[in-house]
N, C-alpha and C positions, 0 to 999 in steps of 0.2 A: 504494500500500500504506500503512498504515497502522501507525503507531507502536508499536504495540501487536502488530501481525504480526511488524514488523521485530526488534523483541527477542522474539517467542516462538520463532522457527525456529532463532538458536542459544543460545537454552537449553534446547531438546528435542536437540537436536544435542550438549551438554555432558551434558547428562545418561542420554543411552545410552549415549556413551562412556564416562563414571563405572561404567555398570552392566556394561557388556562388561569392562571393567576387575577390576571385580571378583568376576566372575564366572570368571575365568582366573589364579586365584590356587591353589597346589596346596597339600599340607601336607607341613612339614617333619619329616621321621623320623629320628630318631638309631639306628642298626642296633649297636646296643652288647651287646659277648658277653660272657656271663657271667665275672667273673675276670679278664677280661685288659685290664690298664689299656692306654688308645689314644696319652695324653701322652707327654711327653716325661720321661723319668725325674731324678728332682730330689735333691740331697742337702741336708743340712742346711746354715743361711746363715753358720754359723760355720766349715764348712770350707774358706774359701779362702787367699789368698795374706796376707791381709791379719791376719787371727786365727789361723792355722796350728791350726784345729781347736779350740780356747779357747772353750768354750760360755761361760765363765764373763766373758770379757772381752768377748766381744759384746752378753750381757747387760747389762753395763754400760754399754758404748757406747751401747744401742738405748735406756737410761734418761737417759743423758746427755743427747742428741738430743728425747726425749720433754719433758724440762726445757727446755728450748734454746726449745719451741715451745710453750712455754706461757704466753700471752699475760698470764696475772694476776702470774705468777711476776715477767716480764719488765717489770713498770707498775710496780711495787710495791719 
């Protein structure tokens, strides 16, 4: 056989399996009903143990933090 046989037989071999491959792919459907959220119910990130409800102080935190990572702020 020849060199030229020996690498065609498995790159015909790789490439119907590429194509069976993706010939067997299905599509994905979200079945989502009108109105009724499916998550997990969330409350606001200021009410925990830590801010006891203080939107006002978590905003400040979340600018403080904001600051903290700002790399021109931090050079300068």
């Amino acid at each position: 056989m020849s060199v030229r046989r020996l690498l065609a037989i498995p790159l015909a071999v790789c490439l119907v399996a590429l194509g069976v491959a993706g010939c067997g792919e299905k599509p994905q459907v979200v079945n989502y009903k009108q109105g009724k959220y499916q998550g997990k119910p969330d409350s606001p990130s200021w009410e925990n143990e830590r801010f006891k409800g203080d939107q006002t102080a978590w905003e400040k935190q979340l600018r403080q933090r904001n600051l903290a990572q700002n790399e021109y702020l931090r050079t300068n």
